[in-house]
C-alpha positions as CSV (number, residue, x, y, z in Angstrom):
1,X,63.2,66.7,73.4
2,X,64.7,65.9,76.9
3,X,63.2,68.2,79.7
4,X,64.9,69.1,82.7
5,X,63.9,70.0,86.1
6,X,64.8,73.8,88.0
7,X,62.8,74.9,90.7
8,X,61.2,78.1,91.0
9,X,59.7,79.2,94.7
10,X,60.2,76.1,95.6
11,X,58.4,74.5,93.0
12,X,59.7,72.1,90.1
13,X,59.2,73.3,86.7
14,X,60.3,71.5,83.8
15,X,61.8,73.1,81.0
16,X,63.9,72.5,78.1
17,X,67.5,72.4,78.5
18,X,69.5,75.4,78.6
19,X,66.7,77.6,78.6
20,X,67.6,81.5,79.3
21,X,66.4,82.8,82.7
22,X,64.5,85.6,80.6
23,X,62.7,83.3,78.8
24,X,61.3,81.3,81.5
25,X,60.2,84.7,82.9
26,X,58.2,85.7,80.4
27,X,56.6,82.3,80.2
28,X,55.7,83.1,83.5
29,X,54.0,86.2,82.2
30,X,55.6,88.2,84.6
31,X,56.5,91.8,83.6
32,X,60.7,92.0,83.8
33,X,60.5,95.3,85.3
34,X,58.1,94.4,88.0
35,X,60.0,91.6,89.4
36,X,63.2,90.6,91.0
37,X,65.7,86.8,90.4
38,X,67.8,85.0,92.8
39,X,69.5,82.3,90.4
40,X,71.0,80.0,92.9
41,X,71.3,81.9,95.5
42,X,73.2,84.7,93.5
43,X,70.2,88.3,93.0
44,X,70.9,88.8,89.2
45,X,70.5,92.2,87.3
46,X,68.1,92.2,84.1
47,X,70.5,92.9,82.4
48,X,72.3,89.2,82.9
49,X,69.4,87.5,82.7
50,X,69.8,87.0,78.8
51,X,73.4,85.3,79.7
52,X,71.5,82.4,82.5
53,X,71.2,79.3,80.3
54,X,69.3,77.2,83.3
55,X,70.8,74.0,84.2
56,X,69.0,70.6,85.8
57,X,68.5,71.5,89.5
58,X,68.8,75.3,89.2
59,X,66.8,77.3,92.1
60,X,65.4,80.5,91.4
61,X,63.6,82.4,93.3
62,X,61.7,85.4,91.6
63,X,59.7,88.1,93.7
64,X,57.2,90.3,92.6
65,X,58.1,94.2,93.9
66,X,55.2,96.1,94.6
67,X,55.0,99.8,94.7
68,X,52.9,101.7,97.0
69,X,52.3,105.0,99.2
């Protein structure tokens, strides 16, 4: 199977193609509630994330939100 290349913070990451966004986040072990994904310089809802099949050259930036008092 073919890999392709996206870029997340900056970083390449390959993955297979057409992989959804919400996938590739919890590969990342990354709780979906706790975190927050620019897709191409578009902020997406969780809720979309399920329809983002990533492409080859995709950027995604993905911040953690911390909570505090």
């Amino acid at each position: 199977m073919s890999k392709i290349v996206v870029f997340v913070n900056g970083k390449a990451r390959q993955i297979g193609p057409g992989t959804p966004l919400e996938t590739l986040v919890a590969s990342l072990q990354l709780a979906p509630r706790m975190v927050l994904v620019e897709w191409n310089g578009r902020a997406l809802l969780r809720s979309e994330w399920a329809d983002v099949s990533l492409q080859h050259g995709d950027r995604l930036e993905i911040l953690r939100v911390v909570a505090g008092g």
